[in-house]
NULUMGU-124412 format. One record per atom (N, C-alpha, C, O): z, y, x negated; residue in three letters. Coordinates in steps of 0.1 Angstrom, whole numbers, padded with zeros to 4 digits, always signed. Example, Ala and Ser with C-alpha at 12.3 -4.5 7.8 and 13.67 -1.06 7.14 Angstrom:
REM residues 2
+0078-0057-0132ALA
+0078-0045-0123ALA
+0078-0033-0132ALA
+0085-0033-0142ALA
+0071-0022-0128SER
+0071-0011-0137SER
+0079+0000-0129SER
+0080+0011-0134SER
//
This chain:
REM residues 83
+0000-0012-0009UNK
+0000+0000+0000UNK
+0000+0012-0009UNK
+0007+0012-0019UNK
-0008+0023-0005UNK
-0007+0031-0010UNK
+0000+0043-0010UNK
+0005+0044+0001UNK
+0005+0055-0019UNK
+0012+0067-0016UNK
+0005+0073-0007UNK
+0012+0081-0003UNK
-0006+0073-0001UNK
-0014+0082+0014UNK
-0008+0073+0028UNK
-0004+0077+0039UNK
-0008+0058+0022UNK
-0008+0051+0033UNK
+0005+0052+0039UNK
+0008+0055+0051UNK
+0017+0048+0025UNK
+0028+0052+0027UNK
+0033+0061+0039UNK
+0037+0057+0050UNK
+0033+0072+0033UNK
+0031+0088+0032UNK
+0024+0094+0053UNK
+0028+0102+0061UNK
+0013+0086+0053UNK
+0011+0083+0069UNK
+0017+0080+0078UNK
+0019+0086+0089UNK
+0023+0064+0071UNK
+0034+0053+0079UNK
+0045+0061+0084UNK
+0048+0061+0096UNK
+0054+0070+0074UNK
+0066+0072+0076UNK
+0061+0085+0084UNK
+0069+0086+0093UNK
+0051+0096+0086UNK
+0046+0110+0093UNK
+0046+0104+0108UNK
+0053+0109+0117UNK
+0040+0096+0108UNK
+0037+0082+0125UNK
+0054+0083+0127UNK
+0059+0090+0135UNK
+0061+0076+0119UNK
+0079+0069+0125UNK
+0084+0083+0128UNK
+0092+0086+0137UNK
+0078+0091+0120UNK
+0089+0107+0122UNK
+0087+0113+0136UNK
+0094+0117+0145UNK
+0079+0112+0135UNK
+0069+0119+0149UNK
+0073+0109+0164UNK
+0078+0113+0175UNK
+0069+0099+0161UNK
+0077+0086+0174UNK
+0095+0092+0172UNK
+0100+0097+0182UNK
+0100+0092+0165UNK
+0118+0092+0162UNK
+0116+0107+0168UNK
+0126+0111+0175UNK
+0107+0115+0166UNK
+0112+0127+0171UNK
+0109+0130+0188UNK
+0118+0134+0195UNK
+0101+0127+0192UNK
+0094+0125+0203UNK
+0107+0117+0211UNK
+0114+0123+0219UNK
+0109+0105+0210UNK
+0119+0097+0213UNK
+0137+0106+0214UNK
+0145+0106+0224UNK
+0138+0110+0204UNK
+0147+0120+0206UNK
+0149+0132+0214UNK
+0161+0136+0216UNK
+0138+0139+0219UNK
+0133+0147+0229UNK
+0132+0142+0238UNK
+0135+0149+0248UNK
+0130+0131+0239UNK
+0123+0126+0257UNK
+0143+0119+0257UNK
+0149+0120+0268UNK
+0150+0115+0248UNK
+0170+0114+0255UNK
+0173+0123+0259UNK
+0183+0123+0266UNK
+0166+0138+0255UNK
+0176+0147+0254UNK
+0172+0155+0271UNK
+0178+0162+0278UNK
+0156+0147+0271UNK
+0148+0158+0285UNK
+0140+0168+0280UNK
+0138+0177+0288UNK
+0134+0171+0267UNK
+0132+0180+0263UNK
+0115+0178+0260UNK
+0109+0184+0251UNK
+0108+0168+0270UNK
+0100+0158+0264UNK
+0086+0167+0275UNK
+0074+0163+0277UNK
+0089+0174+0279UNK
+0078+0181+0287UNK
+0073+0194+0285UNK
+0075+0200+0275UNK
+0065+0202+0298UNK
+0062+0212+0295UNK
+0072+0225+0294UNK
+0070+0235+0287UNK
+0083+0223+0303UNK
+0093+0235+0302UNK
+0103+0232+0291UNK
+0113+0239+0290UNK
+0102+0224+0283UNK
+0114+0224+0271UNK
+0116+0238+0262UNK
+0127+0243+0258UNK
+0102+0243+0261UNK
+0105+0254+0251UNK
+0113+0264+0260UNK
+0122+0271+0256UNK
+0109+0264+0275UNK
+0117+0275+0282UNK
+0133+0271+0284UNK
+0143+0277+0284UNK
+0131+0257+0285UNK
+0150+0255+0285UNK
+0154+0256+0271UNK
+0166+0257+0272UNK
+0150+0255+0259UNK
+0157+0258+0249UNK
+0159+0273+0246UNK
+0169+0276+0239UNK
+0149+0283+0251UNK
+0152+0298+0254UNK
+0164+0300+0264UNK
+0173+0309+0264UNK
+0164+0291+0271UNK
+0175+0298+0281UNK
+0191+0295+0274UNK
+0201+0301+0273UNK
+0185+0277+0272UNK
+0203+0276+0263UNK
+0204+0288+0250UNK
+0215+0291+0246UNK
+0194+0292+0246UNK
+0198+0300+0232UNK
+0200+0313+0242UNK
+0212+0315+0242UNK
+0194+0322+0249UNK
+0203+0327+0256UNK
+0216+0330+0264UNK
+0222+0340+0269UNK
+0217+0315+0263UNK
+0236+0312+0274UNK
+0243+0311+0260UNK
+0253+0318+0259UNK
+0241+0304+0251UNK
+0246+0309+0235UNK
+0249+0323+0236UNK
+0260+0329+0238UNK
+0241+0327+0235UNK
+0239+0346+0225UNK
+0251+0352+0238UNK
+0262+0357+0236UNK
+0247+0350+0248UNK
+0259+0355+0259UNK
+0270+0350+0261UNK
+0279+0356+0267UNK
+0273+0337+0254UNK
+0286+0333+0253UNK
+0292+0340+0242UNK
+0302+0347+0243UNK
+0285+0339+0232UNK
+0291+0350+0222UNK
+0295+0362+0221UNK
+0307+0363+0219UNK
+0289+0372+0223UNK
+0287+0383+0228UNK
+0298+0385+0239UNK
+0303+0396+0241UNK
+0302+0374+0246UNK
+0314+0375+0260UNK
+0326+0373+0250UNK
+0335+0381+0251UNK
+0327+0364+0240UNK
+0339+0360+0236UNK
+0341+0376+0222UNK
+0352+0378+0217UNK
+0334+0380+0221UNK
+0332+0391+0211UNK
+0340+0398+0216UNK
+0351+0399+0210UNK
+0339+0406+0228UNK
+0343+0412+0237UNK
+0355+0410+0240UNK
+0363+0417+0234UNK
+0359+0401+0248UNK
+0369+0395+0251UNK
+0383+0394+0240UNK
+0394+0398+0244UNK
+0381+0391+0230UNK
+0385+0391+0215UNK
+0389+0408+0217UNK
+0400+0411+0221UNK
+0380+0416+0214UNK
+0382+0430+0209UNK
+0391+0434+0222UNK
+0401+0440+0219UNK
+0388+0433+0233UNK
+0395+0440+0245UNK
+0410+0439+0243UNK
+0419+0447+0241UNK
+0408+0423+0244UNK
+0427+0415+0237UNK
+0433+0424+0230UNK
+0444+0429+0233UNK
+0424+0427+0217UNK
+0433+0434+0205UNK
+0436+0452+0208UNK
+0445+0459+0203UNK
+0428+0454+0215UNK
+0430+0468+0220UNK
+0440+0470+0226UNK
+0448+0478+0223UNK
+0440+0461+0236UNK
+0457+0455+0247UNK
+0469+0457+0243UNK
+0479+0463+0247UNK
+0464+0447+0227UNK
+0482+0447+0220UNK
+0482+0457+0215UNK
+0493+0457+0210UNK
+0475+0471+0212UNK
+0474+0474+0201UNK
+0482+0486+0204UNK
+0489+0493+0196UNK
+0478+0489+0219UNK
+0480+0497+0231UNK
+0495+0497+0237UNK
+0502+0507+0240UNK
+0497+0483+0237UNK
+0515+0481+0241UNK
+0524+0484+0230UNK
+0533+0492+0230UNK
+0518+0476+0221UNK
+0526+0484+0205UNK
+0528+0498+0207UNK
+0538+0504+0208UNK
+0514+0503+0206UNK
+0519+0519+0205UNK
+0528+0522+0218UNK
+0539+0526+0216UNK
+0526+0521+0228UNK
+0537+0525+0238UNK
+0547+0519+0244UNK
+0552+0520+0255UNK
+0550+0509+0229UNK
+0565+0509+0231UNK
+0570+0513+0220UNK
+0582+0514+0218UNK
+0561+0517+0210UNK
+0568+0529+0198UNK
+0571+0542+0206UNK
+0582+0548+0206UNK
+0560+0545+0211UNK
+0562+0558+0216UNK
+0575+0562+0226UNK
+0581+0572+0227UNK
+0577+0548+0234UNK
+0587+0550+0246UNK
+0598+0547+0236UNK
+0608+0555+0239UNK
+0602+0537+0224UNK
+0617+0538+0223UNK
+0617+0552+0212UNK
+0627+0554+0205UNK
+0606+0560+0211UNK
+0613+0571+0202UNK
+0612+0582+0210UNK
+0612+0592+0204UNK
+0611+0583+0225UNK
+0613+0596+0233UNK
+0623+0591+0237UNK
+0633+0598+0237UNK
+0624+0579+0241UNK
+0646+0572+0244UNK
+0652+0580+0229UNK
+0658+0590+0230UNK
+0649+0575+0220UNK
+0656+0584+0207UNK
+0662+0595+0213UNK
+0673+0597+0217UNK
+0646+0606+0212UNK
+0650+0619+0212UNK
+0656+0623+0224UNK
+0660+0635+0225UNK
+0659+0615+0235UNK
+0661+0621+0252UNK
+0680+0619+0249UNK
+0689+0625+0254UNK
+0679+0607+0237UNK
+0697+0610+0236UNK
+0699+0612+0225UNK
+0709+0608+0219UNK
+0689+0620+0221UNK
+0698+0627+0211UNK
+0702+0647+0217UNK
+0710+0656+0215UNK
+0694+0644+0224UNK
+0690+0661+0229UNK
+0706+0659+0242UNK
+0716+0667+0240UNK
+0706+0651+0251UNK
+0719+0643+0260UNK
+0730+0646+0256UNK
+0738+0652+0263UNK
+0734+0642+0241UNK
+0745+0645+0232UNK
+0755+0661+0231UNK
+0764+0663+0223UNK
//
């Protein structure tokens, strides 16, 4: 056998293995490329939600921190001024 023939044989198995792999997954028709757009779209928007979601959180705490600094140091000054 030859390195062309070789080289053929295994391009044939890759192409069947890949095909075969497509057609378990459903992906084996004409709208695959559109359903693999939409999952990489529900990706990019899961991201982008959890991005969000993330920064909002941290704004939250960031927010309570400061105004519970703020509230126990006007308690401060309200008794110290009380005095």
């Amino acid at each position: 056998m030859t390195t062309d023939e070789l080289e053929d044989m295994l391009d044939r198995a890759a192409r069947r293995g890949a095909k075969a792999a497509l057609a378990e997954l459903g992906l084996h028709d004409a709208q695959a490329a559109a359903d693999i757009n939409d999952m990489r779209s529900l990706i990019a928007a899961w991201r982008e939600t959890r991005s969000h979601v993330w920064k909002t959180v941290t704004t939250a705490m960031t927010m309570a921190v400061i105004g519970f600094v703020s509230m126990a140091v006007w308690l401060h000054f309200k008794s110290l001024t009380l005095r």
